[in-house]
C-alpha positions in Angstrom: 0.0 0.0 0.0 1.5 3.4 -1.2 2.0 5.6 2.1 -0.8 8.7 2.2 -0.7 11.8 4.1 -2.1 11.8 7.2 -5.8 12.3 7.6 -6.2 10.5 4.1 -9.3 8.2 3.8 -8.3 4.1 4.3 -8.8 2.3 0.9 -9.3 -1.4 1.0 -7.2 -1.9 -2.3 -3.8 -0.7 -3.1 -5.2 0.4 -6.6 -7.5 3.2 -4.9 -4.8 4.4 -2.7 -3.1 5.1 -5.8 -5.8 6.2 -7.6 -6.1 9.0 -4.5 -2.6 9.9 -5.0 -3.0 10.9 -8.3 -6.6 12.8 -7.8 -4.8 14.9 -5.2 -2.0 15.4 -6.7 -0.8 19.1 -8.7 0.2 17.3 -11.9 -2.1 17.2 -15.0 -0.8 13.9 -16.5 -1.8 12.2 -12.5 -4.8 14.0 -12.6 -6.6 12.9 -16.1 -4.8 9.1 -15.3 -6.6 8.8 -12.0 -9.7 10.1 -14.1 -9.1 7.3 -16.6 -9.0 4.5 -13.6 -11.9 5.7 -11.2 -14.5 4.1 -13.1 -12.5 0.7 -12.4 -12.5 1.2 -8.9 -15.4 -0.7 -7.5 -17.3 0.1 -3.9 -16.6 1.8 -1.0 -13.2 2.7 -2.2 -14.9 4.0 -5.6 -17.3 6.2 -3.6 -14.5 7.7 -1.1 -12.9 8.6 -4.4 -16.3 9.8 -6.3 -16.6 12.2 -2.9 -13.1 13.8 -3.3 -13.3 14.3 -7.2 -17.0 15.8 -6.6 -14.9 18.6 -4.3 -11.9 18.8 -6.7 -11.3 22.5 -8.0 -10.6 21.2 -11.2 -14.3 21.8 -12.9 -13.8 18.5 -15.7 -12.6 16.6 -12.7 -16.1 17.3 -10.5 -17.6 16.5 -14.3 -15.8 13.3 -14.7 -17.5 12.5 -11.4 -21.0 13.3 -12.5 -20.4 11.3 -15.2 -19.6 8.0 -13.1 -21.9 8.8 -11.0 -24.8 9.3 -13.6 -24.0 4.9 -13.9 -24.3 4.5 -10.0 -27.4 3.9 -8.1 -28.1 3.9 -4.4 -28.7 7.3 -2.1 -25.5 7.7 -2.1 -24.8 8.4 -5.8 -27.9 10.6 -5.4 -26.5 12.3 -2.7 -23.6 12.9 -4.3 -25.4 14.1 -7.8 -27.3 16.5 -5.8 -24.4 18.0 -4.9 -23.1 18.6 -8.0 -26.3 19.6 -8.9 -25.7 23.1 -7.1 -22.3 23.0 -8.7 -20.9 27.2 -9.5 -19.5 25.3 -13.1 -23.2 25.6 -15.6 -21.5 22.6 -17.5 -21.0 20.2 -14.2 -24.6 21.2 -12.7 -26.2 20.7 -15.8 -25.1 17.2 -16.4 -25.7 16.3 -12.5 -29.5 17.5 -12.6 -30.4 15.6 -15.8 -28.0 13.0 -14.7 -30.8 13.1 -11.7 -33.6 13.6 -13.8 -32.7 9.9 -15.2 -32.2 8.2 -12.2 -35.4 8.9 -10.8 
């Protein structure tokens, strides 16, 4: 398991950890990689990543959330969708409120 600053959420799988590594990191190439994997990532550790990308500064990475999230059910997703929902980017609460608009 890759060593993560301290206060960092606790990933079942070594492949989140590192998928978290790149999400926070400050380099473009890390960022857009660990966009590429997070649909790959399956349960809680998916959804611990899904919450930091949906708070990213980055506008197409709180996007690329919605996006996975649009695939995801459970109130969770939804809570999530919501949020994004009441995004300040027009193009990432658009897709999160007919992203909603489909799952219910």
């Amino acid at each position: 398991m890759p060593v993560l600053p301290p206060g960092s959420p606790l990933f079942q799988k070594t492949r989140a950890a590192e998928v978290f590594l790149k999400l926070t990191g400050n380099t473009p190439d890390g960022i857009e990689s660990a966009l590429k994997d997070l649909p790959f990532i399956m349960g809680d550790d998916q959804m611990l990543l899904l919450q930091i990308a949906a708070e990213h500064p980055d506008d197409n990475v709180r996007l690329n959330a919605a996006k996975v999230l649009s695939r995801k059910k459970g109130p969770s997703a939804i809570s999530l969708l919501q949020i994004l929902a009441n995004d300040p980017s027009p193009l990432v609460n658009s897709f999160a409120a007919k992203a909603l608009t489909m799952i219910k």
